[in-house]
C-alpha positions as CSV (number, residue, x, y, z in Angstrom):
1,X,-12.3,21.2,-39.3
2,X,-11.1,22.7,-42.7
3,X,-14.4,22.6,-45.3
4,X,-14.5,22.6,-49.2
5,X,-17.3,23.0,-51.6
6,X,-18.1,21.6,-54.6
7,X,-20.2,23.8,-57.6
8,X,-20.9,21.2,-59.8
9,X,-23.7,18.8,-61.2
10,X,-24.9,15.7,-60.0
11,X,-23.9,12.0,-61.3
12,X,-27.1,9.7,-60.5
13,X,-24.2,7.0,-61.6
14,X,-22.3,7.6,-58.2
15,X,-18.8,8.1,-60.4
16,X,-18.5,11.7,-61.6
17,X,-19.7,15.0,-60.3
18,X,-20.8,16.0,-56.5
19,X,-21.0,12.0,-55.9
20,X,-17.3,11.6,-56.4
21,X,-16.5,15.2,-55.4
22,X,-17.8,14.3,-52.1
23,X,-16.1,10.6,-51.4
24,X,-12.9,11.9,-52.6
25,X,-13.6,15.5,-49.8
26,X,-14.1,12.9,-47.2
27,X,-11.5,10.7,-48.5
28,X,-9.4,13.7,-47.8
29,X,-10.4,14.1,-44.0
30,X,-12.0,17.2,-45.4
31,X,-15.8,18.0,-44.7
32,X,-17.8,18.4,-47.8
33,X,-20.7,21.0,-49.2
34,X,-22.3,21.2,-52.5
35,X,-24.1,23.6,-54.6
36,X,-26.0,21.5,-57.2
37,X,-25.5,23.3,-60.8
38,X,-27.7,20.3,-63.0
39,X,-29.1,17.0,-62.6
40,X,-27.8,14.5,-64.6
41,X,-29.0,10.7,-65.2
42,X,-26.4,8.6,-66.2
43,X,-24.4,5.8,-66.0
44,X,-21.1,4.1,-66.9
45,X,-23.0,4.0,-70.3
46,X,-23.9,7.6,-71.1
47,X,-25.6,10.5,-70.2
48,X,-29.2,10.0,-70.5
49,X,-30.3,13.4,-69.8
50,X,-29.4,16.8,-68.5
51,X,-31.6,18.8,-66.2
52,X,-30.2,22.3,-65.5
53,X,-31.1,24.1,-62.3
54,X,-32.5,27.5,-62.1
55,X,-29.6,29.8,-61.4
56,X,-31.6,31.7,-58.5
57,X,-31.4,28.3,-56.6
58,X,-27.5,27.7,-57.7
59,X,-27.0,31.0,-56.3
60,X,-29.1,30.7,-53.1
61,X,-27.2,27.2,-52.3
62,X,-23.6,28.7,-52.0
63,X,-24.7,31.6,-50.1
64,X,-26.0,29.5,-47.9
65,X,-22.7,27.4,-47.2
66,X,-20.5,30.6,-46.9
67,X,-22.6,32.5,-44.5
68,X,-23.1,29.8,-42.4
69,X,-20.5,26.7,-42.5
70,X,-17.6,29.0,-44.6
71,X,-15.2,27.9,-47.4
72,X,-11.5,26.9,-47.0
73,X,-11.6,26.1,-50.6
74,X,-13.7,25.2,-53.7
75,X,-14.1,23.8,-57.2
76,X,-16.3,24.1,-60.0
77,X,-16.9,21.4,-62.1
78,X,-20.1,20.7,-64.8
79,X,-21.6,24.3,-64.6
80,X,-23.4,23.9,-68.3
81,X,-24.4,27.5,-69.3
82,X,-22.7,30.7,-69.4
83,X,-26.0,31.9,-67.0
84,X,-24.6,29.5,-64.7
85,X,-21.2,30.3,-65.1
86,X,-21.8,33.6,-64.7
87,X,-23.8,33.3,-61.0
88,X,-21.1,31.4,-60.0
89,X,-18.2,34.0,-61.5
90,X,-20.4,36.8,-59.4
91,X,-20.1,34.6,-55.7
92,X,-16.7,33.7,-56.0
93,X,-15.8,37.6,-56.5
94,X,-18.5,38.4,-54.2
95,X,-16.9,36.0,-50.9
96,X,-13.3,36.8,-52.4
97,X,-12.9,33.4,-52.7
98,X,-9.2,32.5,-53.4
99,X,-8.3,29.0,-53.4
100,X,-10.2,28.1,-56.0
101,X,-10.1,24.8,-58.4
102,X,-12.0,25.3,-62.0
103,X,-12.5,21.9,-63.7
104,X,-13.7,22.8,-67.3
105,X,-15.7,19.8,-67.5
106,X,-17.2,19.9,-71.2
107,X,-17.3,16.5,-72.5
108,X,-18.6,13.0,-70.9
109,X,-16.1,10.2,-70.7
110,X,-18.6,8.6,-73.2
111,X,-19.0,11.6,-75.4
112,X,-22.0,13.4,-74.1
113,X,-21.5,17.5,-73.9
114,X,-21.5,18.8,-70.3
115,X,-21.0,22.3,-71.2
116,X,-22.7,24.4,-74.6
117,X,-20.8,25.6,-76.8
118,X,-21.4,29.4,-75.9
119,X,-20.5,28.8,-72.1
120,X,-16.7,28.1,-73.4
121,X,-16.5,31.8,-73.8
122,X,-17.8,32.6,-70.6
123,X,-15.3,30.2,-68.7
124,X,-12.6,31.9,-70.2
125,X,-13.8,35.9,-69.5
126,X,-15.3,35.2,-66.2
127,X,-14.9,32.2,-64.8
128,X,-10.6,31.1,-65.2
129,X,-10.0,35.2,-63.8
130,X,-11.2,33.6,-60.4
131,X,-9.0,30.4,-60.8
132,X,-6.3,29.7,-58.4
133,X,-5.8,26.4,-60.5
134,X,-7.3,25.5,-63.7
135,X,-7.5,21.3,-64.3
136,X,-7.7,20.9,-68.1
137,X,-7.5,17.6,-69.6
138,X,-5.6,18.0,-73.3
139,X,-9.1,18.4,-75.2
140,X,-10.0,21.0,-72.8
141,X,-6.7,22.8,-73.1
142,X,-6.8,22.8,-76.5
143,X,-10.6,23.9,-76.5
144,X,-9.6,26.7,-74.2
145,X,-6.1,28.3,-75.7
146,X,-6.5,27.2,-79.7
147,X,-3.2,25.1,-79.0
148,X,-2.8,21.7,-80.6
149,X,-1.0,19.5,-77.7
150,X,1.5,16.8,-79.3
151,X,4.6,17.1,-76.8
152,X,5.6,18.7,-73.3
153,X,6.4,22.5,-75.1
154,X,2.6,22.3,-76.3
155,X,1.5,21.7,-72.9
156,X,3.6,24.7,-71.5
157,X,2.5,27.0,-74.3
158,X,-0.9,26.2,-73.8
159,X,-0.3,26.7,-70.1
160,X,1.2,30.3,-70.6
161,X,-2.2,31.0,-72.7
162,X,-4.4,30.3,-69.6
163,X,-2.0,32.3,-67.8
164,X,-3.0,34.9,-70.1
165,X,-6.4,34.9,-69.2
166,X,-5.7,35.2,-65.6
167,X,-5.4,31.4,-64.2
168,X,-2.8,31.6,-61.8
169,X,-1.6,28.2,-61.5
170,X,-2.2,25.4,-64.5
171,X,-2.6,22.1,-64.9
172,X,-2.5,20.1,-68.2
173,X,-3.5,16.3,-67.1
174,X,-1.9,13.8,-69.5
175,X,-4.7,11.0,-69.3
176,X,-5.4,12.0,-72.8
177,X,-1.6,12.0,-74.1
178,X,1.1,10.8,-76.2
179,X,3.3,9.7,-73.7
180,X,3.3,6.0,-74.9
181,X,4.0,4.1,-71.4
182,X,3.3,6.7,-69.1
183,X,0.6,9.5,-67.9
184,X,2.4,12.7,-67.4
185,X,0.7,15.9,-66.1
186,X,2.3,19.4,-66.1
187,X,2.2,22.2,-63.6
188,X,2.8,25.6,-64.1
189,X,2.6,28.3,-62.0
190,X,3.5,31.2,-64.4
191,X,7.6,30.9,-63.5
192,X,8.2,27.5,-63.3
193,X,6.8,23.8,-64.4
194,X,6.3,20.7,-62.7
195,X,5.6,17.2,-63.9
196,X,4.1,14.2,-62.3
197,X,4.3,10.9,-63.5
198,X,2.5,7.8,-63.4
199,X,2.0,4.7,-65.4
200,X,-0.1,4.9,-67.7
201,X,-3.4,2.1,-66.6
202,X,-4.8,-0.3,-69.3
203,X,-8.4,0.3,-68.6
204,X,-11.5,2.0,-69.6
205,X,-12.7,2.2,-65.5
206,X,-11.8,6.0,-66.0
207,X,-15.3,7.6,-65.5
208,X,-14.9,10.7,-62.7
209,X,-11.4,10.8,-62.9
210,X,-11.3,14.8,-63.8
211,X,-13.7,15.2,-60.9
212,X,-11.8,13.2,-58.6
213,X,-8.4,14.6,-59.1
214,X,-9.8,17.9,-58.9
215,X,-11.4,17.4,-55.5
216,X,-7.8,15.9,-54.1
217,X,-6.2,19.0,-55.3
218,X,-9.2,21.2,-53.2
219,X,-8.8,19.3,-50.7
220,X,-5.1,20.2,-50.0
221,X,-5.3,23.5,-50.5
222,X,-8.5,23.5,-47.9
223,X,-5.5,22.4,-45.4
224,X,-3.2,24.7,-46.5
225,X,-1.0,23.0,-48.8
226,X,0.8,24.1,-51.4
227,X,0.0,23.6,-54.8
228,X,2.4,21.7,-55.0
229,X,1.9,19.4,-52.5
230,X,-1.6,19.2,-53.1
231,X,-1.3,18.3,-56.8
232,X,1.1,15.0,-55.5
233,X,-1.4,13.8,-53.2
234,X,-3.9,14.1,-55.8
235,X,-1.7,12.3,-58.1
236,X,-1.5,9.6,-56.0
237,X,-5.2,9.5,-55.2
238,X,-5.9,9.0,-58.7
239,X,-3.5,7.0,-59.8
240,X,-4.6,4.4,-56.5
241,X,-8.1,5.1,-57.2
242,X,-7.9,4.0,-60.9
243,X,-5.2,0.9,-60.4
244,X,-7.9,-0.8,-57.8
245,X,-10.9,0.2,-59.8
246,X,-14.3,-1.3,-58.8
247,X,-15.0,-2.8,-62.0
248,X,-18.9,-1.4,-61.9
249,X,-21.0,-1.0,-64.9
250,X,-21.1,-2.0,-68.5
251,X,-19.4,0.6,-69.9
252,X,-16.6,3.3,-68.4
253,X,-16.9,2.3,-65.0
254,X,-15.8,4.1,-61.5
255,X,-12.7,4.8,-59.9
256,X,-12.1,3.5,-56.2
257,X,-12.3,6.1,-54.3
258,X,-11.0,4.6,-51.2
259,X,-8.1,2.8,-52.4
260,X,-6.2,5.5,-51.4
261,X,-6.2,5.7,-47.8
262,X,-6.7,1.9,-47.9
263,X,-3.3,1.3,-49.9
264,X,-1.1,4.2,-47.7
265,X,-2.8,4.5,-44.4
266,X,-1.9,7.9,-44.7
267,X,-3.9,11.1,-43.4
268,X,-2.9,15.0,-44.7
C-alpha cells in the first residue's frame, strides 16, 4: 500500500483543498492522510472565511502520520502564515522527507487570498529548499521569481529562478496563459524542459484544479514514478476531470474527480 499526505487547508465546498486532495489520492489507488493547516468555509462562490489552526496542532497531526502509518510522498498546499509555513518547513527536514510536492496556493479561484503577504517570503527561504517539485500557476510564478510570463522562455527563466532557490524540479501550469487554443505546462528539472499539452476547456468549472493536479503528481511519485511520468498522468487527470465537470454551484464549480479512471479504466 504506498501512502501520501496532504498539508493543506480544508474546503467546506468539497472542490479545493484536503477534500479534493483526498478523492484525487484515492482516485490514484493511493491511501490518503491529512494534516489540516486552516478551515475554510466556502463555496463555488467565494471564501467566506478563514480559520487558521494553532501550529502546535498542525505539527502534532503530521507527526502523528509519520510515526505511525509513514509517508511515501507529500504535498503542501493552503499553509496561510509564515508560522505555519515554518512548522511545516521544520517536519519535512525533520522526517527527511524527499518526494515532496509544494503547491503555493495564494489566491482563491474567485479572488480571495489564501496565503499573507509576509508568508511569500517564507515559502521561498524555507519552504521551496524542501521541494522536490514546485506547482506554480503563472501568477504564482511570477509572485515567486519577479518574472513577467508572456511566452515559453519566460516560463523557463522563471523556472531557472526557482531553481535558484533550491526547487529541484519545476512546474509552470499554463491554465492561466497565452497560449490561445491550448493549455501548455512546462517542466524543468534544472537540465532539461518538458511540455504537456492540452486543449484549452471553455469553462469556468475550474475551482481545485491546482489542488488536484498537485495530488496526481504526489500520487505518482508515492508509487515510484518518475516525475515525469507522474506529471502525464496528472495531466491527464486534470484535463478528464475538468472536460466532464460536475457542473455544481453558482459560481466556479468542481472538477470530476473520477472522470479519470471512469474515461481510461486505467490503474498506476
Amino acid at each position: 500500500m504506498f501512502t501520501s499526505l496532504t498539508i493543506a487547508g480544508s474546503d467546506s465546498g468539497g472542490g479545493a483543498g484536503i477534500q479534493a486532495d483526498l478523492k484525487t489520492f484515492q482516485e490514484l489507488d493511493v491511501f490518503g492522510m491529512t494534516a489540516i493547516t486552516a478551515v475554510t468555509a466556502q463555496n463555488t462562490l467565494g471564501v467566506q472565511g478563514v480559520q487558521p489552526i494553532p501550529k502546535e496542532i498542525i505539527a502534532s497531526q503530521i507527526d502523528s502520520v509519520a510515526q505511525d502509518l509513514g509517508v511515501d510522498a507529500l504535498k503542501t498546499g493552503m499553509l496561510f502564515s509564515s508560522e505555519i509555513i515554518k512548522t511545516v518547513a521544520e517536519k519535512i527536514r525533520l522526517y527527511g522527507w524527499e518526494k515532496v510536492v509544494v503547491d503555493p496556493v495564494m489566491i482563491a479561484k474567485g479572488g480571495a487570498p489564501l496565503l499573507q503577504q509576509e508568508a511569500i517570503t517564507a515559502v521561498k527561504e524555507l519552504l521551496l529548499p524542501c521541494a522536490y517539485i514546485v506547482t506554480p500557476n503563472i501568477p504564482e510564478a511570477e509572485d515567486l521569481t519577479g518574472v513577467t510570463i508572456h511566452t515559453e522562455e519566460d516560463k523557463i527563466a522563471a523556472a531557472k529562478e526557482l531553481i535558484r532557490l533550491g526547487v529541484k524540479n519545476v512546474i509552470i501550469k499554463g491554465g492561466h496563459g497565452h497560449e490561445s487554443n491550448e493549455s501548455v505546462d512546462l517542466l524543468f528539472d534544472g537540465k532539461d524542459t518538458y511540455t504537456f499539452t492540452s486543449k484549452r476547456i471553455p469553462t469556468k468549472n475550474t475551482h481545485g484544479t491546482g489542488c488536484t493536479f498537485s495530488a496526481a503528481i504526489t500520487a505518482g511519485l508515492a508509487k515510484g514514478l518518475s516525475v515525469y511520468e507522474s506529471v502525464k498522468i496528472a495531466k491527464s487527470f486534470i484535463t478528464a476531470a475538468i472536460e466532464e465537470d460536475l457542473k455544481l454551484g453558482s459560481g466556479h464549480g468542481p472538477t470530476n474527480h473520477w472522470a479519470f479512471k471512469r474515461r481510461t479504466g486505467v490503474k498506476i
